[in-house]
C-alpha positions in Angstrom: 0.0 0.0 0.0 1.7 3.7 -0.9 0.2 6.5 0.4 0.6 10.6 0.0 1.4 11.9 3.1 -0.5 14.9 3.0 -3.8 14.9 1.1 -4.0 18.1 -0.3 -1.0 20.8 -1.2 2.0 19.7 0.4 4.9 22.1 1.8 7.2 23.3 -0.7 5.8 21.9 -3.8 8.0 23.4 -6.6 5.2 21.1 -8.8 2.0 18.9 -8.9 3.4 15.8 -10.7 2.5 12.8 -8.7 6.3 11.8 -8.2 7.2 15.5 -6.7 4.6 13.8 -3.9 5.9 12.2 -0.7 4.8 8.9 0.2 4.6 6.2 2.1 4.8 2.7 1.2 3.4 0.2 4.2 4.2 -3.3 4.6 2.3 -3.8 7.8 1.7 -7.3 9.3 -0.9 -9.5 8.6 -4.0 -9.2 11.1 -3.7 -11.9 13.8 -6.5 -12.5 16.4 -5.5 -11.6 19.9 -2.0 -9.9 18.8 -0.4 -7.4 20.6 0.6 -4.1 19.3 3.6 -4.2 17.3 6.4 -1.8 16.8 7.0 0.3 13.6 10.3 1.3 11.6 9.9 3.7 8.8 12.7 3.0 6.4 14.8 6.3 5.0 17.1 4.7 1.6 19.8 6.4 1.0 20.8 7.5 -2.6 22.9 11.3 -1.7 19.5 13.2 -1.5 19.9 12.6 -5.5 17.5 9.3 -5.3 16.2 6.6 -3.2 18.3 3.3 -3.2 15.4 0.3 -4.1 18.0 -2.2 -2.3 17.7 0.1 0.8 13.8 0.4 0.9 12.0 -3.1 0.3 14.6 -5.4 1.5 15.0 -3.8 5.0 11.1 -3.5 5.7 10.2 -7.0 4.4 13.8 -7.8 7.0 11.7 -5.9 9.6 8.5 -7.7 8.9 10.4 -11.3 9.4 11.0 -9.2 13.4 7.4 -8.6 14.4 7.8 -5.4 13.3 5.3 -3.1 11.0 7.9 -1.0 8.0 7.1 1.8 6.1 9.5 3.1 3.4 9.6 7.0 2.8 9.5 8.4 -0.6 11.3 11.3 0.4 11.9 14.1 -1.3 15.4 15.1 -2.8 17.0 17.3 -5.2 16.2 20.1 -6.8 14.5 20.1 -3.2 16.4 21.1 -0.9 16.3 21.5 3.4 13.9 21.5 5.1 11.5 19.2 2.3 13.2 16.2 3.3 13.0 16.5 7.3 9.3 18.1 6.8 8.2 14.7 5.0 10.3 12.8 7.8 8.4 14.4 10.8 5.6 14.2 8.8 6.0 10.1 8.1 6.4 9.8 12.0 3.4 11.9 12.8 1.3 9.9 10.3 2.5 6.4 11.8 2.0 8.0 15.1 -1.4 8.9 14.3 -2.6 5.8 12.4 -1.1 3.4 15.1 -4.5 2.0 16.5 -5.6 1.6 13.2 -2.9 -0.2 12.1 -2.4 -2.1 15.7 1.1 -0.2 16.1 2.5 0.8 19.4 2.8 4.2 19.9 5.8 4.3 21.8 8.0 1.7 19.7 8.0 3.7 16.5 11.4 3.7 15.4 13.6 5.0 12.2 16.4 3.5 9.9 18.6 5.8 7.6 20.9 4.4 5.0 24.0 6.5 4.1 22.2 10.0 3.4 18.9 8.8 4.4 21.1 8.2 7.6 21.7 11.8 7.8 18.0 12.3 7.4 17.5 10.2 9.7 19.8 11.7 12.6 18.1 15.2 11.9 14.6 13.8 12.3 15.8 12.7 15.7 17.7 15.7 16.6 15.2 18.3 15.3 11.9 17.0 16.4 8.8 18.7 18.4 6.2 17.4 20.5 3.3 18.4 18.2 0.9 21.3 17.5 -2.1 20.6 20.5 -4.2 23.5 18.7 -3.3 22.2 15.1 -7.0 21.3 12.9 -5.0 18.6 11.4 -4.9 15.8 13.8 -1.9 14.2 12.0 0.0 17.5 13.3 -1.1 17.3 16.4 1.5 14.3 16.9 4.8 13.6 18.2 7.1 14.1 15.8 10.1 12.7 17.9 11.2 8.5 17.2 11.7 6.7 19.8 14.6 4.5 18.8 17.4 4.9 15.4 18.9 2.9 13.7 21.6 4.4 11.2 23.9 2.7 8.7 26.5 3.9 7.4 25.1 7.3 7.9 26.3 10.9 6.9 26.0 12.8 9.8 28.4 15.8 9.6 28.1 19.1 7.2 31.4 20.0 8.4 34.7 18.3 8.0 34.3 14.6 7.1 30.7 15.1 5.3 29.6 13.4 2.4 30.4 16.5 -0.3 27.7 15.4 -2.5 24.9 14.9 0.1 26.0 18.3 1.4 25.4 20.3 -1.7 21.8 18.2 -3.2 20.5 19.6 0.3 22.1 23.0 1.2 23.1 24.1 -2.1 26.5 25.8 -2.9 27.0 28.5 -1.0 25.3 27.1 2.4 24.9 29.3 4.9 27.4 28.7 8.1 24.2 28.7 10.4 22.3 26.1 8.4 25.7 23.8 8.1 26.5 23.8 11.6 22.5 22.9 12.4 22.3 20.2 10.3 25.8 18.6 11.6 24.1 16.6 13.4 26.7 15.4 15.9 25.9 19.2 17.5 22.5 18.8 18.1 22.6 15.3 20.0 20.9 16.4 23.7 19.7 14.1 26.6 16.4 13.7 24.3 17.8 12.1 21.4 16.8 8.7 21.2 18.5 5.5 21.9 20.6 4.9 18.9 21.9 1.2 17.2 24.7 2.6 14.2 27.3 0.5 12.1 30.1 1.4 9.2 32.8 0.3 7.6 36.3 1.2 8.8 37.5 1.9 5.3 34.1 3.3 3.5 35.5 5.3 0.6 32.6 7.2 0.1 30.8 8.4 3.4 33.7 8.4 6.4 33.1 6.2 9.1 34.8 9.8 11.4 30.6 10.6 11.1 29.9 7.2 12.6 32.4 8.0 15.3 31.6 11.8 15.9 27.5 10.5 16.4 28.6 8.0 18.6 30.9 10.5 20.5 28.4 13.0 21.1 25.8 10.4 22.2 28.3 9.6 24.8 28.1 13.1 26.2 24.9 13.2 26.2 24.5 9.8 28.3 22.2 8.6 25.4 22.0 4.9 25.2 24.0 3.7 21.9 25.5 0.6 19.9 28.1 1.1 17.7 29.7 -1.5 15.7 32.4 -0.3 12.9 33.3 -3.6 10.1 37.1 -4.0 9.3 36.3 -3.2 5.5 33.5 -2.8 3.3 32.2 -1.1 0.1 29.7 1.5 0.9 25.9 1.0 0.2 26.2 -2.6 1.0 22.5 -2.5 2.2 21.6 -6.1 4.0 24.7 -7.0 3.0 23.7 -10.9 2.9 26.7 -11.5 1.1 29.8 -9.3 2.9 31.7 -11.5 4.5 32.4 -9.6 8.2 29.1 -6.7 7.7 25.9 -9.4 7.3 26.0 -9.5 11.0 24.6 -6.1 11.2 21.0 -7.4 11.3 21.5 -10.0 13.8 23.7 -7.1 16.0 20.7 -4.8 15.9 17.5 -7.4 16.6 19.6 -8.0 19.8 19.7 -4.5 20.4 16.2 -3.8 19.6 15.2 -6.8 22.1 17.4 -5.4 25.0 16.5 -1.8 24.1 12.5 -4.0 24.7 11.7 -3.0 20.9 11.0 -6.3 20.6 10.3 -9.2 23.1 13.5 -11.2 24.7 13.7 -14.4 23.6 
């Protein structure tokens, strides 16, 4: 099932053409008598804020639905748009989860994201630049939480500064950035006590985003006394996705269900 996120004009259309629109594609779990509610990951692909990876969107959530876990993948937006389309579609994924979740027999409060590469780095902004809603909004959907409450990043840019991914960089600030928009979006400096609990892995030797914005997320998580795993492969190629067939990285998966079930995500086995 693929869904518009919002139902009428959308925030900084530059067009109307159906693929300008930002989606979501749901692969929720089959209806089971007597279930509990079940947790929810909405999946950000990566692709350099040029395109959305297809190896980083399906894949994961049918990987997620094997967990107990609802997936969504987000269509987001990504060059010629540029900041803040892609976080606005983000928060606006979560709300929409948020707001669906008895209707979809979802747990509020296990709604989680995973970013690949620069969908990592939209990833670490939605959960360093969320809000707690609009009360007096007339759309419900924006009267949600916009804040997830677990992340999972892989191989994710993080930084605008030194170490960034160049490309990424310029597909979402353009340029000739300004110096207050770079330093907000480095996402290592906006990690508070608030961000949520985090599960991250790289490749030592990634050639393409370096595994310093791995490190400097991971650092600053520290300081904040945020709960984190971080687990960085010897080598690697980057994009590697599931990476079923990487001989060292296709333990990632297994790594983070453990974390999700000690984080209580999911139920210990």
């Amino acid at each position: 099932m693929n869904m518009d996120l919002w139902t009428d004009q959308f925030p900084y259309a530059l067009g109307t053409e159906h693929e300008q629109r930002p989606t979501i594609t749901c692969y929720l779990l089959p209806d089971e008598a007597g279930r509990e509610a079940a947790p929810a990951v909405i999946v950000f692909p990566g692709g350099g804020y040029t395109h959305r990876a297809d190896h980083e969107g399906e894949p994961i959530a049918r990987w997620l639905n094997t967990l107990g876990i609802h997936a969504f993948v987000l269509n987001y937006r990504v060059a010629p748009y540029r900041h803040p389309a892609p976080l606005t579609d983000a928060q606006r994924a979560i709300r929409t989860v948020r707001a669906r979740a008895a209707e979809w027999h979802i747990d509020p409060r296990r709604i989680g994201i995973l970013g690949f590469s620069a969908g990592g780095h939209l990833a670490s902004t939605a959960g360093t630049h969320f809000d707690h809603g609009q009360p007096e909004a007339e759309d419900p959907i924006e009267r949600m939480s916009s804040r997830p409450d677990f992340m999972i990043l892989c191989y994710p840019v993080i930084t605008m500064g030194d170490y960034t991914h160049e490309g990424s960089r310029e597909n979402l600030l353009g340029p000739d950035a300004d110096p207050e928009l770079v330093e907000s979006l480095s996402n290592e400096r906006q990690v508070t006590p608030e961000t949520p609990p985090t599960f991250i892995w790289h490749t030592s030797d990634d050639g393409a985003v370096p595994v310093e914005n791995a490190l400097l997320f991971a650092g600053a998580l520290s300081r904040a006394k945020v709960s984190f795993e971080l687990h960085s492969f010897m080598s690697g190629r980057h994009g590697l996705g599931l990476a079923e067939d990487h001989p060292e990285a296709y333990v990632w998966t297994e790594l983070c269900e453990r974390w999700m079930r000690k984080l209580g995500v999911l139920g210990l086995k």
